[in-house]
PABATOR-617140 format. One record per residue (C-alpha): residue in one letter; x, y, z; residue number from 1. Coordinates in steps of 0.5 Angstrom, whole numbers. Example, Ala and Ser with C-alpha at 12.3 -4.5 7.8 and 13.67 -1.06 7.14 Angstrom:
! residues 2
a, 25, -9, 16, 1
s, 27, -2, 14, 2
This chain:
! residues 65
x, 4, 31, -18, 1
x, 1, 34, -12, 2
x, 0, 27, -8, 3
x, 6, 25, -9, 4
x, 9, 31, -6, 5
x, 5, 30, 0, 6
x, 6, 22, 1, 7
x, 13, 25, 0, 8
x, 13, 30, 5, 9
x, 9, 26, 11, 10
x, 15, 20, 10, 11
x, 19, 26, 12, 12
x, 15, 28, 18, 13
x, 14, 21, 20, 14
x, 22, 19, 20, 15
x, 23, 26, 25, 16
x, 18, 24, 29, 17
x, 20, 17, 30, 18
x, 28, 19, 31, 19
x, 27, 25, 34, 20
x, 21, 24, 39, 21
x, 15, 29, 39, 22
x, 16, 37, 35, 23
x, 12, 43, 35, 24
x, 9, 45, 28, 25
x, 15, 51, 28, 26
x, 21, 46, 30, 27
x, 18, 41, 26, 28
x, 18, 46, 21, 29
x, 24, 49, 21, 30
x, 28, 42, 21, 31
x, 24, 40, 16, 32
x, 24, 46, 12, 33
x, 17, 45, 9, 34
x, 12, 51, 8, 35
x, 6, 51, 12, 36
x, 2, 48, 8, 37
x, 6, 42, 6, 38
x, 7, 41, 13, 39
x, 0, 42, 15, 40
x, -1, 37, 9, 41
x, 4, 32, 12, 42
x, 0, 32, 18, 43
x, -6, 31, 16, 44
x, -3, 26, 12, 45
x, -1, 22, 18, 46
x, -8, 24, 21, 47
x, -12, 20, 17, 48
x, -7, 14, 17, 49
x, -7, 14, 25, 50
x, 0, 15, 26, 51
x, 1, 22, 29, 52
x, -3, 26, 35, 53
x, -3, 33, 35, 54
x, -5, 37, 42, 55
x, -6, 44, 40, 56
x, -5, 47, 47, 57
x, -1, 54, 47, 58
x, 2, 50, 41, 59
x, 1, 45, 36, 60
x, 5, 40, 39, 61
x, 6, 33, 34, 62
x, 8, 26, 37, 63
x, 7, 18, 34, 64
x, 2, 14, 37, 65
């Protein structure tokens, strides 16, 4: 289930950023080795639950709150 996959996938996200500190989308991506879409997803994911803020300066720049 599509749910699932991104409940999934926004745990994966979550357990990078907490070990490894603040990512750009690309390493994040990259290390994650997640689509755009999933890992846009997983953003949002995080996003709704207030537990990850973006800055989008010249990159997409993600870190837990």
């Amino acid at each position: 289930m599509i749910t699932e996959k991104n409940g999934t996938n926004a745990g994966k996200l979550w357990a990078l950023l907490n070990e490894q500190g603040a990512h750009s989308f690309k390493d994040a991506k990259k290390k994650l080795k997640m689509t755009n879409p999933d890992l846009y997803m997983a953003m949002g994911w995080l996003c709704r639950e207030e537990k990850v803020s973006i800055s989008d300066d010249a990159e997409i720049v993600m870190d837990l709150k």
